[in-house]
MARMAR-824635 format. One line per 5 residues: number of its first residue (from 1); for each residue z, y, x of C-alpha. Coordinates in steps of 0.5 Angstrom, whole numbers, plus 500, padded with zeros to 3 digits. Each point is the difference from the previous one (the first is absolute). Example, Ala and Ser with C-alpha at 12.3 -4.5 7.8 and 13.67 -1.06 7.14 Angstrom:
1> 516:491:525; 498:507:502
***
This chain:
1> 375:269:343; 496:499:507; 500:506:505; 495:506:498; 496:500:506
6> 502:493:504; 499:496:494; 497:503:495; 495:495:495; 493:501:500
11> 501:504:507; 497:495:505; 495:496:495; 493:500:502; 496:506:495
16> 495:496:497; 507:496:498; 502:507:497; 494:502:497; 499:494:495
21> 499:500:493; 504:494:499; 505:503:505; 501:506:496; 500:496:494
26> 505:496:501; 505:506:503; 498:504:494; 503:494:495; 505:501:503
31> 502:507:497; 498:497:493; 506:500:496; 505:505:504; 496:506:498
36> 506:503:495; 505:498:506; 498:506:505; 506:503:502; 505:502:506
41> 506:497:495; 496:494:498; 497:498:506; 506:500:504; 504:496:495
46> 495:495:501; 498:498:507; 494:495:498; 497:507:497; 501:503:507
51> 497:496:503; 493:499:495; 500:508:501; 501:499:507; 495:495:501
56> 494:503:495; 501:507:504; 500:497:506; 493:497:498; 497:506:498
61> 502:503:506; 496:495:503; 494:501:497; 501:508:502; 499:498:507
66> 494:495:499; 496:504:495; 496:507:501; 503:506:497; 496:502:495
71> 501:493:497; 508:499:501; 502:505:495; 503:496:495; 503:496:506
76> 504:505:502; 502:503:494; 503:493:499; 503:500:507; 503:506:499
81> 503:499:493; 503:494:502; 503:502:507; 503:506:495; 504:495:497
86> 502:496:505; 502:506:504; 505:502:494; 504:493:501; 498:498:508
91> 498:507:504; 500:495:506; 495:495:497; 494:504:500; 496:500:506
96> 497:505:504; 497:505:500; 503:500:493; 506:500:502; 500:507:504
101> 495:503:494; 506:498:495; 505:502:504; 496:507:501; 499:500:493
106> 503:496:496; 495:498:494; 501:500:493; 501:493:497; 494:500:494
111> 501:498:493; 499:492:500; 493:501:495; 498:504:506; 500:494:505
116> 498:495:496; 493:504:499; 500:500:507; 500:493:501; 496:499:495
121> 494:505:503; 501:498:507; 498:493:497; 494:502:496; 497:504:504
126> 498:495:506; 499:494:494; 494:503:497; 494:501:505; 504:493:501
131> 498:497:493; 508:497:501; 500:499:493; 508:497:500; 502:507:505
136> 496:505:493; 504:496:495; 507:500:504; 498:507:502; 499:502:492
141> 506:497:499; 505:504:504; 496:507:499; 502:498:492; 507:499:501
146> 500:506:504; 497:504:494; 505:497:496; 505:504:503; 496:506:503
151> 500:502:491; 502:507:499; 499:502:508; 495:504:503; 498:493:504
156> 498:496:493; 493:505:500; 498:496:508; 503:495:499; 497:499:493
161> 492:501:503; 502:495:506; 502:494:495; 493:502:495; 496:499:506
166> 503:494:503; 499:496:492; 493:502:501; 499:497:506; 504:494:497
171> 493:500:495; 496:502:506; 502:493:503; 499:496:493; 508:500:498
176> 499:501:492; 495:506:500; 500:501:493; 507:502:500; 500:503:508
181> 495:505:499; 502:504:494; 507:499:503; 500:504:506; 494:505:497
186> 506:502:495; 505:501:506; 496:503:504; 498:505:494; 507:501:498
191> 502:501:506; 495:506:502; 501:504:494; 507:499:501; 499:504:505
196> 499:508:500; 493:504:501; 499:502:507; 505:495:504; 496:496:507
201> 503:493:497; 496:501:493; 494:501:502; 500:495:506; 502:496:494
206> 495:502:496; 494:499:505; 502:493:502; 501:499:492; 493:502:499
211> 497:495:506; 505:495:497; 496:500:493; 493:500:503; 502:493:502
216> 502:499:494; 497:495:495; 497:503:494; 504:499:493; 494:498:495
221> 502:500:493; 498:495:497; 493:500:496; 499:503:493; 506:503:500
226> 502:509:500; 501:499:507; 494:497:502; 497:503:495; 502:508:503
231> 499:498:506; 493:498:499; 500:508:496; 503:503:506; 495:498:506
236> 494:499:495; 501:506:495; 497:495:494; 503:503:494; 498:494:496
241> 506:496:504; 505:506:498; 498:499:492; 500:492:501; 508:502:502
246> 501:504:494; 498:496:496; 503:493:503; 507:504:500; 500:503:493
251> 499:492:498; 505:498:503; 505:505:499; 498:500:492; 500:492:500
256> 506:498:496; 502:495:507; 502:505:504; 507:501:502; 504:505:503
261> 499:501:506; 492:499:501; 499:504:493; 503:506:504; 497:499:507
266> 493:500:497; 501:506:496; 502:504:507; 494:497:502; 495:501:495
271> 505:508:500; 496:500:507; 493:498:498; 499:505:495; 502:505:505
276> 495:497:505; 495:500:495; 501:508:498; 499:500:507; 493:499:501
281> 498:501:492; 503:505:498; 503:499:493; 507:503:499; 502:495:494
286> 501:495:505; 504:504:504; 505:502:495; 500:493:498; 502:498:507
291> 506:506:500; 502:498:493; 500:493:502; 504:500:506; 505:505:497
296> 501:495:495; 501:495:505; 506:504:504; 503:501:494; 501:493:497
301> 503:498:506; 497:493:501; 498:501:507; 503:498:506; 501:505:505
306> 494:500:505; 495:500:494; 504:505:497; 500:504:507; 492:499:500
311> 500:502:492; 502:507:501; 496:501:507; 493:498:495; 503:505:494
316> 500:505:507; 493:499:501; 498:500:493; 503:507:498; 497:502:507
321> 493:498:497; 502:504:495; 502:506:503; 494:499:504; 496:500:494
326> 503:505:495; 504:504:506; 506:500:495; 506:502:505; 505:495:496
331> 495:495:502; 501:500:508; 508:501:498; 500:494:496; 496:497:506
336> 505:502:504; 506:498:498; 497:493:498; 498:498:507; 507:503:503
341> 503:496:495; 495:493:504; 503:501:506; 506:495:500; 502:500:509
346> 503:492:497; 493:498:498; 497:503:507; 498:493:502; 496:498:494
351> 493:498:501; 499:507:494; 504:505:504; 493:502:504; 496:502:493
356> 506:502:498; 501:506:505; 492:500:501; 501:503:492; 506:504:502
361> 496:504:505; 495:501:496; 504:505:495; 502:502:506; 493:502:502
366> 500:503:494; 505:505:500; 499:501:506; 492:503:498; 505:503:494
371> 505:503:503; 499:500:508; 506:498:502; 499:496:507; 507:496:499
376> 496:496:494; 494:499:505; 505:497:505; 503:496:496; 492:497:497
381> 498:499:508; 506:496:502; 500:496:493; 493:498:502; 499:499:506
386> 507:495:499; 495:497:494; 494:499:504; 504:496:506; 504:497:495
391> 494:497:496; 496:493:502; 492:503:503; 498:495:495; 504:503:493
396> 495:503:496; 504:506:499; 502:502:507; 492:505:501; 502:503:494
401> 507:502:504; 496:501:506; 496:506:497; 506:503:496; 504:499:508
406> 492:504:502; 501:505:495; 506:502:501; 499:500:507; 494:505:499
411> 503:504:495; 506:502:504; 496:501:507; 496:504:496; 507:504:498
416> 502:501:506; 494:500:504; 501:494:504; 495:496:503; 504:493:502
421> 501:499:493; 493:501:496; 498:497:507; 504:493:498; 498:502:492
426> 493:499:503; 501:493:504; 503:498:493; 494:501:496; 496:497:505
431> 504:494:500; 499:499:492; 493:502:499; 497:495:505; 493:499:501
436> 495:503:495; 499:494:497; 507:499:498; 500:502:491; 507:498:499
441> 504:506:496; 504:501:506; 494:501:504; 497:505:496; 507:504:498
446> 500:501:508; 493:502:501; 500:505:496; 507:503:503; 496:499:507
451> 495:504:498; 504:505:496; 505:500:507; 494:501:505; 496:505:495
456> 507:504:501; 501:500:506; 493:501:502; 500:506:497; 506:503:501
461> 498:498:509; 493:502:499; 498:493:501; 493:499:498; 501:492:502
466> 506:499:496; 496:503:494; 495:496:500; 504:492:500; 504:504:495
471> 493:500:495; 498:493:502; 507:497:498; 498:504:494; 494:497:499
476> 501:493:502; 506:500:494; 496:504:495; 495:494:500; 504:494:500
481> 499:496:496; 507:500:496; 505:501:494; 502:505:502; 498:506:498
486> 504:506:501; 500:498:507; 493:500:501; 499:506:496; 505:503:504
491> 496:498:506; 492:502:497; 504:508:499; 502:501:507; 494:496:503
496> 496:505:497; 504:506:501; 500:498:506; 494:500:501; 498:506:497
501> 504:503:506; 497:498:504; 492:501:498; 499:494:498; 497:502:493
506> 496:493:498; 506:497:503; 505:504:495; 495:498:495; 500:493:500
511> 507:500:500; 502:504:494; 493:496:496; 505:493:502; 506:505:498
516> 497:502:493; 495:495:498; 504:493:501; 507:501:502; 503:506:496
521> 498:497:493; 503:494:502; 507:504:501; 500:502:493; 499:493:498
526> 499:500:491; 506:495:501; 505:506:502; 504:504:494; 496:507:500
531> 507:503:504; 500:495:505; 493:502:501; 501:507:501; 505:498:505
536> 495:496:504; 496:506:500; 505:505:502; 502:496:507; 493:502:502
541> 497:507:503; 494:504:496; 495:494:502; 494:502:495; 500:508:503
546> 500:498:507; 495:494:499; 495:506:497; 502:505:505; 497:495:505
551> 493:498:495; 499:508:500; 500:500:508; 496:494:500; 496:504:496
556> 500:496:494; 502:504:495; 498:493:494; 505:496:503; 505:505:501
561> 500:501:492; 501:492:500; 506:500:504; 503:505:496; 499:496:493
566> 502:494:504; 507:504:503; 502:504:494; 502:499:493; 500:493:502
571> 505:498:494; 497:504:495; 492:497:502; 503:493:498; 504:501:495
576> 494:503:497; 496:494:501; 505:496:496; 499:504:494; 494:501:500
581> 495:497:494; 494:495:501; 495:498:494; 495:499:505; 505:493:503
586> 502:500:493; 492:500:497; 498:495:506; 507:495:502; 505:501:492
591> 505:494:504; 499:503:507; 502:507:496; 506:498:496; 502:497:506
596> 500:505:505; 503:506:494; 505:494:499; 502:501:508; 499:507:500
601> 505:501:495; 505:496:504; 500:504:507; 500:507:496; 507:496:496
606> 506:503:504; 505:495:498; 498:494:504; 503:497:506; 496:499:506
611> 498:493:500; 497:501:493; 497:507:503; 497:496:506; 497:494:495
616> 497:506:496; 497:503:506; 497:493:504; 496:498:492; 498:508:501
621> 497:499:506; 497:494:498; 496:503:494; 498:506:503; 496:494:505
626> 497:497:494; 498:506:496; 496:503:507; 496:493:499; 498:501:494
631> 493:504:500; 500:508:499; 508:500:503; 499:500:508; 504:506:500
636> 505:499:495; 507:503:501; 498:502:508; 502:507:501; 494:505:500
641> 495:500:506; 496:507:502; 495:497:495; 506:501:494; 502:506:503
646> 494:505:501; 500:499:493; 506:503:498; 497:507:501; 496:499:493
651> 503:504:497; 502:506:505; 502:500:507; 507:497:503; 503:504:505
656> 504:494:505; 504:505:504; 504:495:507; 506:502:502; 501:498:507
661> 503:503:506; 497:506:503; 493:498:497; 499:501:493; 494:499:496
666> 497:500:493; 495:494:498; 495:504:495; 497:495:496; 494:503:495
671> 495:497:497; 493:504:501; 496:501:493; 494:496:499; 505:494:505
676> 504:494:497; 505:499:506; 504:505:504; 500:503:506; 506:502:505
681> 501:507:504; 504:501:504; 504:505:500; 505:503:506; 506:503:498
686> 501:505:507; 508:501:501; 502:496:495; 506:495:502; 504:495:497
691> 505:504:503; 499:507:496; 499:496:494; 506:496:500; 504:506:502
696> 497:505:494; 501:495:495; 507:499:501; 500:508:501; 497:499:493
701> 503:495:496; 506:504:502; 498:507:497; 497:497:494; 507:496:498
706> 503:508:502; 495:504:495; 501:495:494; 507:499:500; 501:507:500
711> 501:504:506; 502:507:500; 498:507:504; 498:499:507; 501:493:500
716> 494:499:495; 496:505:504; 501:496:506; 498:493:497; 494:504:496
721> 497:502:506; 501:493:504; 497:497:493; 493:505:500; 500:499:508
726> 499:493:499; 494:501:495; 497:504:504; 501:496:505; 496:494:496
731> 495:504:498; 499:503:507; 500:493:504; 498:495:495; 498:502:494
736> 494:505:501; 497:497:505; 500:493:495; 496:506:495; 496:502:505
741> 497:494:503; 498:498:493; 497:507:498; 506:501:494; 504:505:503
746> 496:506:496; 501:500:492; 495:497:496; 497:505:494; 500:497:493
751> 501:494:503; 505:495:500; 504:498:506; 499:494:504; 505:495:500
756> 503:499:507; 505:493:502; 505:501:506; 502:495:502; 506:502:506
761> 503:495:505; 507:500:503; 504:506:499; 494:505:498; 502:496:492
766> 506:504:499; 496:507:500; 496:503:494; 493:500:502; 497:502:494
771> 505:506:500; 498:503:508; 499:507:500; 493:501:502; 501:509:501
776> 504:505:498; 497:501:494; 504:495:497; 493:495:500; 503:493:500
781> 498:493:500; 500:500:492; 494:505:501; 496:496:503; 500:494:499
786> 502:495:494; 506:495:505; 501:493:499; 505:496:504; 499:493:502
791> 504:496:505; 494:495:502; 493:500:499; 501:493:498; 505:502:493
796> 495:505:498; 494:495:500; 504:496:496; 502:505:495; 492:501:499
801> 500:493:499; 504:499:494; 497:504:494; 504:505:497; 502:498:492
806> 496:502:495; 501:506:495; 503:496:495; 504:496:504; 504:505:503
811> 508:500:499; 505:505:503; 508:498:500; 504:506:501; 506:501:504
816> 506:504:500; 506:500:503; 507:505:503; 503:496:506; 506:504:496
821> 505:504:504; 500:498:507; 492:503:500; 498:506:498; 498:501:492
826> 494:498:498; 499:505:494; 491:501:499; 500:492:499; 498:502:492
831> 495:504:502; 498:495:505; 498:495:496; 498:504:495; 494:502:505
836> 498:491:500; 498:501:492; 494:503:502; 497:492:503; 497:497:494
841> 503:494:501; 504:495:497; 508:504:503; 507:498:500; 506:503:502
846> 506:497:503; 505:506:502; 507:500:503; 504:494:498; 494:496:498
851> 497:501:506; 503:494:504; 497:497:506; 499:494:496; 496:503:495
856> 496:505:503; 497:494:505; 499:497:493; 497:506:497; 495:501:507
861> 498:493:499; 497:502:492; 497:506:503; 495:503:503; 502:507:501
866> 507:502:502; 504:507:501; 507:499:503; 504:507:500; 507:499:504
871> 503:500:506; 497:497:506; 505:498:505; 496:499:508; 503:497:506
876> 497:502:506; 501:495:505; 500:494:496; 495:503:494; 499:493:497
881> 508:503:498; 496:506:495; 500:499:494; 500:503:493; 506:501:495
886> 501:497:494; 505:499:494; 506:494:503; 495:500:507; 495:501:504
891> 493:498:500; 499:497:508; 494:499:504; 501:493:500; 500:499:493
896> 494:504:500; 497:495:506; 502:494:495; 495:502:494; 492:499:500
901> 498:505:495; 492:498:499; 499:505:495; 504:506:502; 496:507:501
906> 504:506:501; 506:502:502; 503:507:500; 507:500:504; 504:506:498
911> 505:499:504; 503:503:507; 497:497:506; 496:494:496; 494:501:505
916> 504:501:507; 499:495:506; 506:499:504; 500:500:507; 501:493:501
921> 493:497:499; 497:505:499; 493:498:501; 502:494:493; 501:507:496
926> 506:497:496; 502:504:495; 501:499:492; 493:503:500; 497:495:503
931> 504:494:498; 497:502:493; 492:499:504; 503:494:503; 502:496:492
936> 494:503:497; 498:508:499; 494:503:503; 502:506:498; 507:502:502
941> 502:508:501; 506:502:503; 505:505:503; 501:501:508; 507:503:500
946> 503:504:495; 499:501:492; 502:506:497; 502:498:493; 497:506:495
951> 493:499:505; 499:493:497; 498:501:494; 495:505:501; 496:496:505
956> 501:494:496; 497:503:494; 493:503:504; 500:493:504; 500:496:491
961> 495:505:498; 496:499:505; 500:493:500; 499:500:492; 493:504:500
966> 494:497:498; 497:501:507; 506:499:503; 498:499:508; 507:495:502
971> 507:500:503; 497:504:506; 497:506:496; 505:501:495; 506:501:505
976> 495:504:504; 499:504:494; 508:500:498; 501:503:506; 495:506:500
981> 504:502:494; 506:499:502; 499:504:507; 498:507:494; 507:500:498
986> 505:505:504; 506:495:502; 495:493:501; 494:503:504; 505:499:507
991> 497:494:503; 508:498:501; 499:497:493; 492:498:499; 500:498:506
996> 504:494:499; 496:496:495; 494:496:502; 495:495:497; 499:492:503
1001> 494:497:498; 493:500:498
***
């Protein structure tokens, strides 16, 4: 061994000698082969060892001395290293100024793995800006070998991340790109998530990850397959694209040629789609198919790990859509414990981890909303922002997992009030929504929560130019031209809202005329199960009141009535033209009618899969088109215009109440005599506000369970008094000043009363109007005017369009059930049914046992007449739930939705509850009241809250006897009347128990 300092090689060699790639090359070979050999012992038991060591330190050392600092780095980690081992055998062989730094400080000889990557760094770093093809390729090589044995120690991250960037730069220079480029994606990956959130060495990884995958060739999946098929869906939104994958996969999957393992990778894919596809439609079967579908696929056991990791992260997001959508607890839980159990750290460096953490942060978002626990948000931001970095610019799914990376950054800025992260949310969306023009789903998801972040901020700052970006965002997605229609919708709400705030009224107006006339039908699609529907609905705010509230503003009191029938008793109205009768079409066009009844009866089935609801809704859309063609149906199944709507006052003036925030108005429709259309007043109702209605129905509907189950002593005294205030209050407010306006707030001397129809919106649909105490000498509602209720104009015209059944047609089923111990006993159900004998008409009975749900859907479809006595059951919060009791089961308000009762007439519901709208959708008025209009009754009289047993009877035999005398004046009056006499009796004269029955219909 030469003299350290004297004789030492590469010493006096001229520094372009040093410096040259070849040079470096050739030294670095040197070291190929020895890399398990590092040791103090094992290099001085082999002196050809020493003196390789010797000669590759000493040629580092020189390069630090030819080389600028910030360059030299790895050649003097390497210099370092090597002169560690040689000082641990030959102290005196290393050379100065080493030897005095050694000596002063005697190194640490490092693990062999640690020099070998050292090497192998210091020669990658000047090989690439030298396109030195054979230094990359060696260099890879011992970076590889050092990994090897750099396994288990925390080296093995960085050592990991240097190889994958040394084999991309191996494809960069063409060296097997096919294979290179995968390769070191998947090290580098690997090698970022194995280190922890927060580390300086993570994120640098990640940074120059994300540059790395800019410069990456895209992966293209071949045309005609899932992948190409859903990467077209994801950048285009076609859903036809989505509905060609589906089908293509269940062919596969059925065709007797599929083996294992295809059949059941397909079936995690088409598991995936019918969630995507809920997603954007909204129909519930698909999820529940997607979740009994991956469930049966993780229980069987046939998938290998990676799909298996994937297949809980999608059961995680399927049951977050359904907690999302129903709002169960269970589901978020379920969803929890799914995506934890995705999150396999062996399968970081899999292309699928991203989408899998991207899911994982998702539910974390979502107890985070739930549960406000911050640690969970943590968690969610530093998934995706691992996510993002990790995912290829050009993978179809990497805008979506920078809009949930935005919004859980926004979310927790907003949580703690700080300005850096929903500023970092706010550059992210802006990023992903792109230039206008740009209509992909992603562009459109991210302008919304650009728009909504904007509308927040500015609100909450006072910045009135935020606010205003806020509303074109808004508008520019609500007017797109594109499949998706939650998204719009959303947009089209806020944009007017929006606008409203900031006195653009014809601006607000346009914006709910999109929301209301061409986007909100489509969301409630006639493919969807009428629960899906409802669902659709209950994601969006009270659109058709605020919608209105602005038309008022505007002046423009008949397009505000427009709005509110095009926002309120949606499901009904279309339920309604499904089950209408059409002789005229049936007398111009037999075949077209058939057809069109035939396809009629499909939608209304309730058992029916999506494809076959969707095949069924395109053929109706179809005839409609060719049934408008023919001469004299222009207008067919159209929704009704102010022309339709004025006339609707015929027969008596509707009062339409709007509820909306601190603007309450009534929409008095009247038809003056000697007029064959309606007018519209106006009608301020000062100091009334969505607020105090809100708060004294609640304070209501508490005080009339209390009363009607029984409380004693001052308890009941307080709960009457809260009861008769509130009456009072209506009549005060809202009642007397209706009556007034219309001049028919006196009494009309040997006259009979005026029919009056109310129609309330929002949360004014829980209260009795027809009950209000007009003054303190017990003057009611009742004793002014005949009441009516309807939930849209558009239902009462169609009741007035099918004519009532002749005399000799009527018939009358009669129903009589005890729930039995579990429910308080029904003991006037004799008496009761005795009361329908006075009907002449054709009568059967079905009483308790016999009273099935089966057999009485079977008896309401021979009758025209039905009288239900029982318990009813209602479900505030999700009122399709309501229900009636009957013998072994329940009759249900979706199989009332399932029946299309052309003939069905009258039906009295004496049941608890039967006519009380929940408090969710409460402008669809969902009650088994209304189920029982939507399948076919004109006329359907029902209880608000609670029934007392013995007062059924009396009222039922006045409603019978009215209804069966010769000059009988209809449903309205003879309930009208039934009360009257039952307000003489001593006990049932309290509004407590009157009150609660109400007549729907003409």
């Amino acid at each position: 061994m030469a003299s350290p300092d004297e004789e030492r090689a590469w010493a006096f060699d001229a520094p372009e000698a040093v410096l040259a790639g070849r040079t470096h090359y050739n030294v670095a070979h040197r070291f190929f082969g020895i890399e398990d050999r590092l040791t103090p012992e094992q290099i001085a038991a082999d002196k050809e060892l020493l003196e390789v060591v010797y000669l590759v330190a000493g040629y580092h050392l020189a390069r630090c001395q030819h080389l600028p600092e910030e360059h030299a780095a790895w050649d003097h980690h390497t210099t370092v290293f090597l002169f560690a081992l040689v000082h641990a055998v030959r102290p005196g062989a290393v050379p100065q100024p080493l030897r005095e730094s050694f000596a002063a400080h005697p190194p640490q000889v490092v693990a062999a793995h640690e020099i070998v990557h050292a090497v192998g760094n210091a020669l990658f770093m000047p090989s690439v800006p030298a396109r030195f093809k054979e230094g990359v390729t060696l260099a890879a090589a011992l970076i590889g070998k050092a990994r090897e044995g750099a396994r288990g120690t925390k080296s093995e991250p960085p050592i990991t991340f240097n190889l994958g960037t040394a084999m991309v730069n191996l494809a960069d220079f063409g060296i097997h790109p096919e294979e290179a480029w995968p390769a070191g994606l998947y090290l580098m990956r690997e090698a970022a998530a194995a280190l922890p959130p927060g580390d300086p060495a993570r994120e640098e990884m990640l940074a120059q990850l994300l540059r790395t995958q800019a410069k990456a060739p895209p992966v293209v999946p071949p045309e005609g397959g899932v992948a190409a098929e859903m990467s077209h869906y994801m950048r285009g939104g076609d859903l036809d694209r989505l509905d060609t994958s589906l089908k293509r996969l269940r062919a596969t999957i059925e065709a007797p040629g599929t083996d294992e393992p295809e059949r059941s990778h397909r079936r995690l894919e088409l598991a995936q789609l019918l969630r995507m596809r809920f997603e954007i439609r909204g129909e519930l079967a698909d999820l529940d198919t997607s979740i009994t579908e991956l469930g049966a696929l993780l229980a069987d056991g046939r998938l290998n790990k990676d799909e298996r990791a994937s297949a809980y992260s999608f059961l995680g997001l399927a049951h977050l859509d359904r907690y999302t959508a129903l709002g169960q607890l269970g589901d978020l839980d379920a969803a929890t414990e799914a995506v934890r159990r995705s999150h396999e750290p062996e399968l970081a460096a899999s292309p699928r981890h991203t989408q899998r953490l991207t899911n994982l942060a998702a539910v974390l978002t979502a107890r985070f909303d739930t549960h406000q626990d911050r640690a969970d948000l943590d968690e969610a931001v530093d998934h995706l922002t691992y996510a993002v970095a990790a995912t290829p610019p050009w993978q179809h799914d990497r805008p979506v997992m920078m809009i949930k990376l935005a919004l859980a950054l926004w979310l927790r800025g907003r949580h703690t009030q700080g300005d850096a992260d929903i500023e970092a949310a706010e550059a992210i969306l802006r990023q992903v929504a792109g230039d206008p023009g740009e209509l992909g789903p992603s562009q459109q998801l991210a302008r919304m929560h650009l728009g909504h972040l904007l509308m927040t901020r500015g609100r909450d700052r006072g910045d009135i130019s935020d606010v205003v970006e806020a509303v074109e965002h808004h508008r520019i997605t609500a007017l797109s031209p594109t499949q998706d229609i939650r998204t719009r919708l959303h947009c089209a709400a806020l944009w007017g809202a929006t606008s409203m705030r900031l006195g653009a009224v014809d601006e607000a107006c346009t914006a709910f005329r999109c929301a209301l006339t061409e986007l909100l039908p489509k969301l409630t699609a006639r493919a969807l199960t009428r629960k899906s529907q409802e669902v659709r609905l209950s994601e969006l705010p009270a659109l058709a009141n605020v919608a209105a509230a602005v038309e008022i503003a505007a002046g423009r009191p008949r397009e505000a009535l427009i709005r509110l029938e095009q926002g309120r008793g949606v499901l009904l109205a279309q339920a309604l033209r499904l089950r209408g009768r059409h002789e005229e079409l049936a007398a111009s066009s037999p075949a077209l009618a058939d057809r069109f009844e035939q396809v009629c009866a499909e939608l209304v089935a309730a058992e029916r899969s999506p494809e076959k609801r969707e095949e069924s809704a395109a053929a109706f859309d179809e005839l409609v088109d060719r049934i408008r063609a023919l001469p004299g149906f222009e207008q067919f199944h159209r929704p009704p215009d102010w022309d339709q709507l004025s006339r609707a006052a015929a027969h008596g003036p509707i009062a339409v109440i709007n509820v909306y925030g601190p603007a309450c108005h009534v929409l008095l429709l009247h038809q003056p005599p000697g007029r064959d259309r309606g007018e519209i007043d106006v009608l301020p109702l000062d100091g009334v506000t969505e607020e105090e209605i809100g708060r004294r129905a609640d304070a209501f509907r508490t005080a009339a369970a209390m009363l009607a189950g029984g409380v004693l002593g001052s308890e009941r005294r307080r709960q009457n008094l809260v009861l008769k205030d509130t009456l009072r209050w209506l009549g005060r407010c809202i009642v007397r000043p209706v009556l007034t306006r219309l001049g028919i707030d006196r009494p009309r001397q040997n006259k009979p009363q005026p029919r009056l129809w109310w129609c309330p919106t929002g949360v004014l649909a829980l209260l009795p109007l027809h009950a209000a105490l007009l003054d303190e000498a017990d003057v009611y509602t009742h004793d002014r005017v005949v009441s009516s209720y309807i939930p849209t104009l558009g239902s009462l015209l169609y009741a007035r369009h099918r004519p009532a059944p002749a005399p000799g047609d009527t018939s009358l089923i009669a129903v009589a059930v005890d729930a039995g111990d579990a429910y308080p006993r029904l003991t006037a159900l004799d008496d009761e049914l005795t009361a329908t004998q006075q009907l002449s008409a054709r009568r059967n009975e079905l009483r308790d046992g016999q009273a099935t749900p089966q057999a009485v859907l079977a008896a309401l479809r021979s009758h025209t007449h039905a009288h239900l006595a029982c318990h009813g059951v209602h479900d505030r919060r999700d009122p399709s739930r309501s229900r009636l009791l009957l013998h072994a089961g329940d009759l249900t308000l979706s199989e009332l939705a399932a029946e299309r009762l052309t003939e069905a007439e009258f039906a009295y519901l004496s049941a608890c509850h039967s006519a009380a709208p929940g408090q969710e959708l409460v402008d669809e008025v969902i009650s088994v009241a209304s189920a029982f209009q939507l399948c076919g009754y004109r006329q359907v009289i029902g209880s608000l809250w609670t029934v007392e047993d013995a007062m059924a009877p009396q009222l039922a035999h006045g409603v019978y006897r009215a209804l069966a005398a010769p000059d009988s004046p209809g449903a309205a009056y003879a309930l009208h009347h039934a009360i009257g006499t039952l307000r003489q009796h001593t006990r049932y004269g309290d509004p407590l128990f009157w009150g609660s029955i109400i007549h729907s219909g003409p």
